[in-house]
N, CA, C and O of each residue as an XYZ file, in Angstrom:
616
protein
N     -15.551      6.826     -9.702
C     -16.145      7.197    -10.959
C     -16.188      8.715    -10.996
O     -16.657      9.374    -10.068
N     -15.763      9.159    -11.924
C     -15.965     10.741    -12.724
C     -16.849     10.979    -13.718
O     -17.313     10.234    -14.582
N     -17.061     12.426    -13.410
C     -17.899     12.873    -14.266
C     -17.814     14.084    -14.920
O     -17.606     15.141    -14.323
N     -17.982     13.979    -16.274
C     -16.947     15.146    -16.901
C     -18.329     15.885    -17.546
O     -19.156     15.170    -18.112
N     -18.521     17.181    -17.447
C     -20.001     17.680    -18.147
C     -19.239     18.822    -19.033
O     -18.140     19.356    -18.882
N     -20.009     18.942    -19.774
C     -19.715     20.774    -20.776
C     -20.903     21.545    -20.423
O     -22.066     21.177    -20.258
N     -20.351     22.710    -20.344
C     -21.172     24.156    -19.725
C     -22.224     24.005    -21.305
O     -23.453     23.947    -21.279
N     -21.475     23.970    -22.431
C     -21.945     25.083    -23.103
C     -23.034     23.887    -24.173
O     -22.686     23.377    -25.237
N     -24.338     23.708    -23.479
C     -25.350     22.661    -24.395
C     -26.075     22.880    -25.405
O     -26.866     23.765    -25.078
N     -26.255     22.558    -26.487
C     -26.761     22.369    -27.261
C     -28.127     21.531    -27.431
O     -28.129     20.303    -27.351
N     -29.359     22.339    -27.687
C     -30.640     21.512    -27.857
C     -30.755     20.730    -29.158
O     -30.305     21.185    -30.209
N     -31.157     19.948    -29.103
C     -31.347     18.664    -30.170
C     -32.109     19.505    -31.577
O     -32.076     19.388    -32.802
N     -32.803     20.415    -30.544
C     -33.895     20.508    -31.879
C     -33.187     22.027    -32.780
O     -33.637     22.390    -33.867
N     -32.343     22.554    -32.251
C     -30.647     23.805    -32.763
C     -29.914     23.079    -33.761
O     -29.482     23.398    -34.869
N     -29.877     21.701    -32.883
C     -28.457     21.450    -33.624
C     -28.181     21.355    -34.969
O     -27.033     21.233    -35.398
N     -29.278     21.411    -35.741
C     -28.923     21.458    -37.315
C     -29.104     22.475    -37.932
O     -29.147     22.332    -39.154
N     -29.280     23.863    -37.388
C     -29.011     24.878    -37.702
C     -27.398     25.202    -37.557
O     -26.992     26.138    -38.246
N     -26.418     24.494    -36.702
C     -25.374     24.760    -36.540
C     -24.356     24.077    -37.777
O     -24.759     23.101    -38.409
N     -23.182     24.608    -38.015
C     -22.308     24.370    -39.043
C     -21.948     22.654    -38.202
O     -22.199     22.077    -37.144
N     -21.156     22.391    -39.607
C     -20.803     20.417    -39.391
C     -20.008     20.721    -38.216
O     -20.132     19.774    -37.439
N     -19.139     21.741    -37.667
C     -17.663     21.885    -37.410
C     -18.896     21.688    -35.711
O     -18.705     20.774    -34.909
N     -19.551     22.293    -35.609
C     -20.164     23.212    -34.316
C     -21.188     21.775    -34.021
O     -21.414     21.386    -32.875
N     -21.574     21.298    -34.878
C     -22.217     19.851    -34.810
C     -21.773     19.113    -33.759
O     -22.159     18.837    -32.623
N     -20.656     18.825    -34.616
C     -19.395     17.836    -34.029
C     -18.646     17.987    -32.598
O     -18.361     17.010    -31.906
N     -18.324     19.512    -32.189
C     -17.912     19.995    -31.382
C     -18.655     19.675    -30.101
O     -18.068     19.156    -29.151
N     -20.210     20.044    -30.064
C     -21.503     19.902    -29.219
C     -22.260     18.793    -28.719
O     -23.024     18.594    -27.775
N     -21.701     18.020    -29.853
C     -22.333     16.756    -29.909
C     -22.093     16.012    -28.189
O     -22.695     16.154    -27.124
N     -21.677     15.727    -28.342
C     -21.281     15.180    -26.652
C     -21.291     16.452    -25.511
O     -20.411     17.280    -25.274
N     -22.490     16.294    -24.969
C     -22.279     17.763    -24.157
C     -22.289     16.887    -22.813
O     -22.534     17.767    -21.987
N     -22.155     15.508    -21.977
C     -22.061     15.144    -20.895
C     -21.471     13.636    -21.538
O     -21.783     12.972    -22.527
N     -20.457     13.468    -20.441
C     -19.651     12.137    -20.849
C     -19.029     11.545    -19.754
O     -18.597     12.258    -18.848
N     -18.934     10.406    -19.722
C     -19.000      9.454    -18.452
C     -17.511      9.003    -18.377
O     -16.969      8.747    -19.452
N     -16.820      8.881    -17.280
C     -15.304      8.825    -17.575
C     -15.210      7.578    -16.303
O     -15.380      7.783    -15.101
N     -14.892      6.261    -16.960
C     -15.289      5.503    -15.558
C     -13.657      4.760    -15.429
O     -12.974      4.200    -16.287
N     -13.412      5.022    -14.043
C     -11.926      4.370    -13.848
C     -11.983      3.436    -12.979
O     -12.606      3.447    -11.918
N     -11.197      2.442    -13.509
C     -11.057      1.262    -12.513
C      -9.808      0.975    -11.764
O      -8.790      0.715    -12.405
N      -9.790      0.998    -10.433
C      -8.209      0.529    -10.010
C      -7.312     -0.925    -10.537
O      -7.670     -2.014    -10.088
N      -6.455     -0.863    -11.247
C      -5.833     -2.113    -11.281
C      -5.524     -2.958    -10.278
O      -4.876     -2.754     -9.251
N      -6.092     -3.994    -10.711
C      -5.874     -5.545     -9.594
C      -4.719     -5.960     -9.940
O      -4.169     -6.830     -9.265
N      -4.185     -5.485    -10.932
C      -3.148     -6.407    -11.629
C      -1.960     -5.248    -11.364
O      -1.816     -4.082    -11.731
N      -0.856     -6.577    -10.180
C       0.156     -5.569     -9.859
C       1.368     -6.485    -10.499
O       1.178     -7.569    -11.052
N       3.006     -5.672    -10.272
C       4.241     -5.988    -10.833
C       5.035     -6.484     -9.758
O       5.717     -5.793     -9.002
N       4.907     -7.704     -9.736
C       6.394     -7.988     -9.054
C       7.672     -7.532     -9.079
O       8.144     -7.103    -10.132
N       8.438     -7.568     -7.858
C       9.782     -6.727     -7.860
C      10.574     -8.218     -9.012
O      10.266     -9.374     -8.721
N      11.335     -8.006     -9.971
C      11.944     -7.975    -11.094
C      12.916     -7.545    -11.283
O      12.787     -6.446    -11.824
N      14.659     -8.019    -11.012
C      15.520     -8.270    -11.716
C      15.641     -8.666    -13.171
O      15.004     -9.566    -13.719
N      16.862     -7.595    -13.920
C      17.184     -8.156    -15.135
C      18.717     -8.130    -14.990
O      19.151     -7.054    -14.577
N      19.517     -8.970    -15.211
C      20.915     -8.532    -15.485
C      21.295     -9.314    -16.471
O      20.412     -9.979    -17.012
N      22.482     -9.419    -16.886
C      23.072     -9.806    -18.007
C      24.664    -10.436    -17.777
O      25.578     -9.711    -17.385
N      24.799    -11.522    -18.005
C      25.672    -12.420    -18.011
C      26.954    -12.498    -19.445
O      26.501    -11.830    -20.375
N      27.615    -12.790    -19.618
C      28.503    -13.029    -20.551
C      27.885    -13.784    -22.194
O      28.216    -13.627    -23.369
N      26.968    -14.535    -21.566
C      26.641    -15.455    -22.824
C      24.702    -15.071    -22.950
O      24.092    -15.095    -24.019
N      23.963    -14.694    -21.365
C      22.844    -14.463    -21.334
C      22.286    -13.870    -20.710
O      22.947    -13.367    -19.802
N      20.721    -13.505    -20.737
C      20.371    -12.056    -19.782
C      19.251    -13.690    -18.803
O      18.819    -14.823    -19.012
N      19.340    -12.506    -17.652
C      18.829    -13.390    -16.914
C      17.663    -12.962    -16.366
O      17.868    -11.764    -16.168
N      16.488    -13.236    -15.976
C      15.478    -12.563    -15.510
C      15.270    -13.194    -13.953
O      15.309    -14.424    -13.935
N      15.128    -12.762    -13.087
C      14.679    -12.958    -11.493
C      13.287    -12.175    -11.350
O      13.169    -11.015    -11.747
N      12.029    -13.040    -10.632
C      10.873    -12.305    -10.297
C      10.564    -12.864     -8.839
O      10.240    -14.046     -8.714
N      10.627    -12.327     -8.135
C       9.792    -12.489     -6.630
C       8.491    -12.775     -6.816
O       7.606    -11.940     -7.003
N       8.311    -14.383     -6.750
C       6.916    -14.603     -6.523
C       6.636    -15.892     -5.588
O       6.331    -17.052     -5.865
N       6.856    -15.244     -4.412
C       6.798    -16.458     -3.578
C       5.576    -16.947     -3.152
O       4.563    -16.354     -3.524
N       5.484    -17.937     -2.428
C       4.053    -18.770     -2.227
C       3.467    -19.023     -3.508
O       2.262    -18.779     -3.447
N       3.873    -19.466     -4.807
C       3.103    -19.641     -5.644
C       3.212    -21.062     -6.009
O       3.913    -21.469     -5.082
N       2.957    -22.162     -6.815
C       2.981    -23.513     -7.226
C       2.984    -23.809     -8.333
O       2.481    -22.983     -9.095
N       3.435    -24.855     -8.825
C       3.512    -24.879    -10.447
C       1.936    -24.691    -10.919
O       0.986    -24.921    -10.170
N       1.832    -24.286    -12.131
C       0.571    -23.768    -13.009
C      -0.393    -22.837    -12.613
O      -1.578    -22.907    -12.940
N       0.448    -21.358    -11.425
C      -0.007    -20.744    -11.157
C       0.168    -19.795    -11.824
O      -0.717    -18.950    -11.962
N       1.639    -19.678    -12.542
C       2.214    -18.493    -13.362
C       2.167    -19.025    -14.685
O       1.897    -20.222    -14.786
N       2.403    -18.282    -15.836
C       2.791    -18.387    -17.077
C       4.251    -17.606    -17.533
O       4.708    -16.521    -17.171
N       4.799    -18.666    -18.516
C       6.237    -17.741    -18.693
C       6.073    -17.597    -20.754
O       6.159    -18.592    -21.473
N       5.900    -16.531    -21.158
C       5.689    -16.807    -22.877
C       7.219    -15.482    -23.211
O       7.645    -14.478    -22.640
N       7.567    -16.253    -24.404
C       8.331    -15.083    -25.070
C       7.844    -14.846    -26.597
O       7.869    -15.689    -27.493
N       7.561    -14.001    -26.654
C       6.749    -13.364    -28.099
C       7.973    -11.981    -28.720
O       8.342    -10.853    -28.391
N       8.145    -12.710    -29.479
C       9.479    -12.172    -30.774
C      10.625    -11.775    -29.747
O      11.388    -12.694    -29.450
N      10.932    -10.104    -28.958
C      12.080    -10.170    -28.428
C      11.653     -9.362    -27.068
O      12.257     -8.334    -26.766
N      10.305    -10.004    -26.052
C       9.598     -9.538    -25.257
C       9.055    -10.672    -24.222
O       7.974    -11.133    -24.586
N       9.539    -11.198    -23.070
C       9.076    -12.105    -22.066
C       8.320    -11.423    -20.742
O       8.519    -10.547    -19.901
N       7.076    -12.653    -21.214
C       6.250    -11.703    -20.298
C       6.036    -12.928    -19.272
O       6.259    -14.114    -19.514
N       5.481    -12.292    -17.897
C       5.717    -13.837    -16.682
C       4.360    -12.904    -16.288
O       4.209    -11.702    -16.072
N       3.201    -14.390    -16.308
C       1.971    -13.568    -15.390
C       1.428    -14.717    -14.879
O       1.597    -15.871    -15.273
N       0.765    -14.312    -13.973
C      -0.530    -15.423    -12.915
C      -1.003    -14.906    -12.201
O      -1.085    -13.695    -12.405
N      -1.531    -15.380    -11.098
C      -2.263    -15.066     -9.669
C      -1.909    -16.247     -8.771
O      -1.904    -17.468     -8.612
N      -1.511    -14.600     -8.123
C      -1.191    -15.500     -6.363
C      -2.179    -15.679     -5.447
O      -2.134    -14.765     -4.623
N      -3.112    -16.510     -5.214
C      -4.026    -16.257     -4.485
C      -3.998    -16.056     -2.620
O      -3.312    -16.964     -2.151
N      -4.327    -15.505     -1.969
C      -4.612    -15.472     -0.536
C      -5.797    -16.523     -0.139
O      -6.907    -16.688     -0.644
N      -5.263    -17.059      0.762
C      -6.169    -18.294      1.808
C      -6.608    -17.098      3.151
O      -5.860    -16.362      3.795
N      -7.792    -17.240      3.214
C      -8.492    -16.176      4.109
C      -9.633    -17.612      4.961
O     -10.524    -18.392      4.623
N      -8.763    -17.201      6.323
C      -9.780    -17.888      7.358
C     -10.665    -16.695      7.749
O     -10.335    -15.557      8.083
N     -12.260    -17.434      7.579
C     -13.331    -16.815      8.731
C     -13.151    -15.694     10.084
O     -13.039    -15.906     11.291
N     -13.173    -14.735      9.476
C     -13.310    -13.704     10.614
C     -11.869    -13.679     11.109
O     -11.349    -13.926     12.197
N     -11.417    -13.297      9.940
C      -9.841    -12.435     10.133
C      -9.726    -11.193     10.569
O     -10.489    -10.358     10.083
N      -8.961    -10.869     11.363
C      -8.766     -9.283     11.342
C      -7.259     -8.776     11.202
O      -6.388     -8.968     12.051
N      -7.080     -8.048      9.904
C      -5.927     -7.685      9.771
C      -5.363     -6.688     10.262
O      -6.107     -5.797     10.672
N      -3.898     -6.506     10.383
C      -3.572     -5.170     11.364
C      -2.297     -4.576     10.401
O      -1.588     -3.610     10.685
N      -2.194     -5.548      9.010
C      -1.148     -4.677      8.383
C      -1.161     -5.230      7.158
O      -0.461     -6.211      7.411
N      -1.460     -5.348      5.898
C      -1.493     -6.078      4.765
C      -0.115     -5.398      3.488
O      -0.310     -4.375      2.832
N       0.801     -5.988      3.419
C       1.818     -5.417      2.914
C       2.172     -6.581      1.693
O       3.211     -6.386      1.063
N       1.441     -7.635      1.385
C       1.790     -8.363      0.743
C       0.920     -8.646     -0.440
O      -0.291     -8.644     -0.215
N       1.247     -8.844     -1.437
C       0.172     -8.472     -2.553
C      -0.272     -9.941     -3.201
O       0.445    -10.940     -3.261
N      -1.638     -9.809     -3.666
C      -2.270    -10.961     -3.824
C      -3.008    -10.971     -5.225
O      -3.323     -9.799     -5.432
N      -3.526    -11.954     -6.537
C      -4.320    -11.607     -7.346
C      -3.800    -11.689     -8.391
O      -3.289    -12.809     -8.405
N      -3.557    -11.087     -9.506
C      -3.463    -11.336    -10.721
C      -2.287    -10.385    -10.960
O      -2.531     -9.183    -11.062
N      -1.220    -10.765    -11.042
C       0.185    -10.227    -11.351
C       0.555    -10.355    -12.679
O       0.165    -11.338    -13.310
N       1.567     -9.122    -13.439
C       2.304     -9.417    -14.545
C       3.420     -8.614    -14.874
O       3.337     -7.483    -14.396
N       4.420     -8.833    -15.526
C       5.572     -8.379    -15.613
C       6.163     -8.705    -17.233
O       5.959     -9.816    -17.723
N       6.796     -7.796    -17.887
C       7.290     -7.930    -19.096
C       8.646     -7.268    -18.711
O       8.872     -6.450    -17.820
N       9.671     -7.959    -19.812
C      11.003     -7.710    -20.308
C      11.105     -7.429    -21.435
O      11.362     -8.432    -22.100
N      11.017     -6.362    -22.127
C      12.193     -6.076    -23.562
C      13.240     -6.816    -23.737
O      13.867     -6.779    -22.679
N      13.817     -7.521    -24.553
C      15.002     -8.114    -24.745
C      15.987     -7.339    -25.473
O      15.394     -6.620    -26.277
N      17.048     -7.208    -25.520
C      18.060     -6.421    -25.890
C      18.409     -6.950    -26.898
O      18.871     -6.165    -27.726
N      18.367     -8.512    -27.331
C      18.654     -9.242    -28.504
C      17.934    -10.516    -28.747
O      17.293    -11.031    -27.831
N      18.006    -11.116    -30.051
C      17.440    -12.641    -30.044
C      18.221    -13.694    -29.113
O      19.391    -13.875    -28.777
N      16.765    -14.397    -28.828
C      17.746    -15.282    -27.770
C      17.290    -16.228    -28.771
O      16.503    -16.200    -29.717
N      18.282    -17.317    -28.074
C      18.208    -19.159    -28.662
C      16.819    -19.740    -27.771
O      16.820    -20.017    -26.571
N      15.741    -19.829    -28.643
C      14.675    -20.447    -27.817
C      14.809    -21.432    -27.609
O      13.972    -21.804    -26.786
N      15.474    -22.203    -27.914
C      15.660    -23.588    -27.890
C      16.754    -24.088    -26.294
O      16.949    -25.185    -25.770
N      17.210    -22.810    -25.981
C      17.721    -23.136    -25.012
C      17.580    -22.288    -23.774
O      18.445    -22.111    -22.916
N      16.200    -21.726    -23.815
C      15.780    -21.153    -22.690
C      15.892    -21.764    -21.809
O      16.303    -22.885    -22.107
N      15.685    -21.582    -20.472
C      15.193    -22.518    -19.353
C      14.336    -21.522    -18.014
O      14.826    -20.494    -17.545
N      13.585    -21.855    -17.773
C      13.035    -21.100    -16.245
C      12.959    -21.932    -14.963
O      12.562    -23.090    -15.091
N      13.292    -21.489    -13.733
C      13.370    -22.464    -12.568
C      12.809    -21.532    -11.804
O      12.817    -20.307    -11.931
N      12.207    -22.372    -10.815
C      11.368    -22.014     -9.684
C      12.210    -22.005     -8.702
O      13.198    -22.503     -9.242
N      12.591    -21.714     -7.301
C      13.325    -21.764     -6.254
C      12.821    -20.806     -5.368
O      12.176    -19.820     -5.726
N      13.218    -21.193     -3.790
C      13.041    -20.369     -3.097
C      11.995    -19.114     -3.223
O      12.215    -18.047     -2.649
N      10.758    -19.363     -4.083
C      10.061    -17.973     -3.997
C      10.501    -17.323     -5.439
O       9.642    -16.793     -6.144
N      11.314    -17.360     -5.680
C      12.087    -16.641     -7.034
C      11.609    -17.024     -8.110
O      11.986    -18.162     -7.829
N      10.953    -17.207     -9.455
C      11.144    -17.669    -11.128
C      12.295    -16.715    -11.485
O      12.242    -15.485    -11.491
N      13.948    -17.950    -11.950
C      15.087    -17.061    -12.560
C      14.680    -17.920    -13.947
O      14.713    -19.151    -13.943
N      14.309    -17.178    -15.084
C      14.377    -17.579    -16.418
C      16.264    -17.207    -17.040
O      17.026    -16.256    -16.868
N      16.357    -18.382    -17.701
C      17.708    -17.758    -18.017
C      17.501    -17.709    -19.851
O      17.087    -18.744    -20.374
N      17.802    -16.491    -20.751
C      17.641    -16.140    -22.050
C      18.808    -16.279    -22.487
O      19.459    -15.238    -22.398
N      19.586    -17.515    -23.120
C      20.650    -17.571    -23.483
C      20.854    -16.471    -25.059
O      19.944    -16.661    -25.866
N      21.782    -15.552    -25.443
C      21.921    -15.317    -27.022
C      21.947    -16.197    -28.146
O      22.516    -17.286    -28.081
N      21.381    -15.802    -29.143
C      21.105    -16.663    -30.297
C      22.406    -16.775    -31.041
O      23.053    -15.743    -30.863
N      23.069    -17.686    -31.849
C      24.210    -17.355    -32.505
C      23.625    -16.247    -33.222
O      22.441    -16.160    -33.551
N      24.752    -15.212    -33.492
C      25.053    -14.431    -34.672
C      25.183    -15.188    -35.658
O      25.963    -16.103    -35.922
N      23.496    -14.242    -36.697
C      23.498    -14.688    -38.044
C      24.776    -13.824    -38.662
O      24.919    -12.644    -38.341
N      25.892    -14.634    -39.764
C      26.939    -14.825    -40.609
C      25.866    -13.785    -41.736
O      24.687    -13.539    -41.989
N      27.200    -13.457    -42.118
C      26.080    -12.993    -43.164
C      26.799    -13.973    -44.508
O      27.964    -14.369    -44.461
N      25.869    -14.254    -45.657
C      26.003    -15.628    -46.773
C      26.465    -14.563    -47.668
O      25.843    -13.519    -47.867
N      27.771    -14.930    -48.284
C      28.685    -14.327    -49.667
C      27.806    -15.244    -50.727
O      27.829    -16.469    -50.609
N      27.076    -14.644    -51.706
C      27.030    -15.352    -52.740
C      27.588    -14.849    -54.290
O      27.210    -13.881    -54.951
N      28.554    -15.803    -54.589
C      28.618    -15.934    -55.861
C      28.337    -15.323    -57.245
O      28.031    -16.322    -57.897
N      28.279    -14.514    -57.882
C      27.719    -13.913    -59.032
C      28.144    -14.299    -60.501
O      29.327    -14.193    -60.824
N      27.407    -14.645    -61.196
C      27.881    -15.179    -62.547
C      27.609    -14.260    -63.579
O      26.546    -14.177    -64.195
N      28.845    -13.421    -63.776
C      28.335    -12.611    -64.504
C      28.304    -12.781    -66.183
O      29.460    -13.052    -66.509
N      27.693    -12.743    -67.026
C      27.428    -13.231    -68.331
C      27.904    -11.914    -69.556
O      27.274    -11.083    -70.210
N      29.106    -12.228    -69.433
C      29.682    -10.713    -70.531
C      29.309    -11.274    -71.548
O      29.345    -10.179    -72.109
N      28.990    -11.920    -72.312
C      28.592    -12.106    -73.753
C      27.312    -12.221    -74.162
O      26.938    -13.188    -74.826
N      26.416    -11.112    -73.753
C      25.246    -10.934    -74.041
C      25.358    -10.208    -75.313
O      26.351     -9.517    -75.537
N      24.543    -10.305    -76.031
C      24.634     -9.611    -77.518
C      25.608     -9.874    -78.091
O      25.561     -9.325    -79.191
N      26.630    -10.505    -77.944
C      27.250    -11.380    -78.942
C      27.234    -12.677    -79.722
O      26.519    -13.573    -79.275
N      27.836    -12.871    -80.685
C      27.748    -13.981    -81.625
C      29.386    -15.056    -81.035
O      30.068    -15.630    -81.884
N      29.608    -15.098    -80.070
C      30.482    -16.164    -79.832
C      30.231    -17.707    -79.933
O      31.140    -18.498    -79.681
């Protein structure tokens, strides 16, 4: 935790002798700046891209089904959960290099995919989601009827 102060204070019972500008300025003469370390870390994350689809790879091993979540929101897939640690009674560690807790990871997508033919698989430790491309929208020729005999008596 930090603590951020201003030198230059202002008494309550001044302050409305001072202009709006000098008010405003003074007003906060001590302010509390509180930081929290993130629990929430990024798995190492592959993206590459295939001929027909982009593929996503996340290292999350030791985990079980309905530990993670996989959502895609417009052209952005995000993969999050918690991995939890099993801690026996009066452990003593001598090197902790492996990360535990509430993980998350997002992808930008480069294009629309076909949701309909997503798929994600679990293996070996890995979630590979595969984002197939959406067909290319055609663009629709329409027709125009144009009406030359407006204001005429035909």
């Amino acid at each position: 935790m930090a603590v951020l102060q201003n030198a230059n204070r202002v008494d309550d019972e001044h302050e409305s002798d001072l202009p709006l500008e000098a008010v405003h300025a003074h007003q906060m003469t001590q302010q509390w700046l509180i930081t929290r370390q993130a629990n929430v870390w990024r798995p190492p994350t592959d993206v590459f891209e295939l001929v027909d689809r982009l593929v996503v790879m996340v290292e999350i091993s030791g985990m079980r089904d309905g530990e993670f979540n996989v959502s895609l929101q417009e052209r952005r897939l995000v993969i999050s959960g918690v991995r939890r640690r099993t801690l026996r009674d009066r452990s003593a560690f001598h090197q902790m290099e492996v990360r535990y807790g509430e993980f998350r990871t997002s992808v930008n997508l480069p294009w629309a995919v076909d949701r309909s033919r997503v798929t994600a698989t679990y293996r070996d430790g890995f979630l590979r989601v595969d984002l197939p491309r959406a067909a290319k929208q055609q663009a629709h020729i329409v027709n125009v009827d144009v009406d030359g005999g407006r204001g005429s008596d035909e």
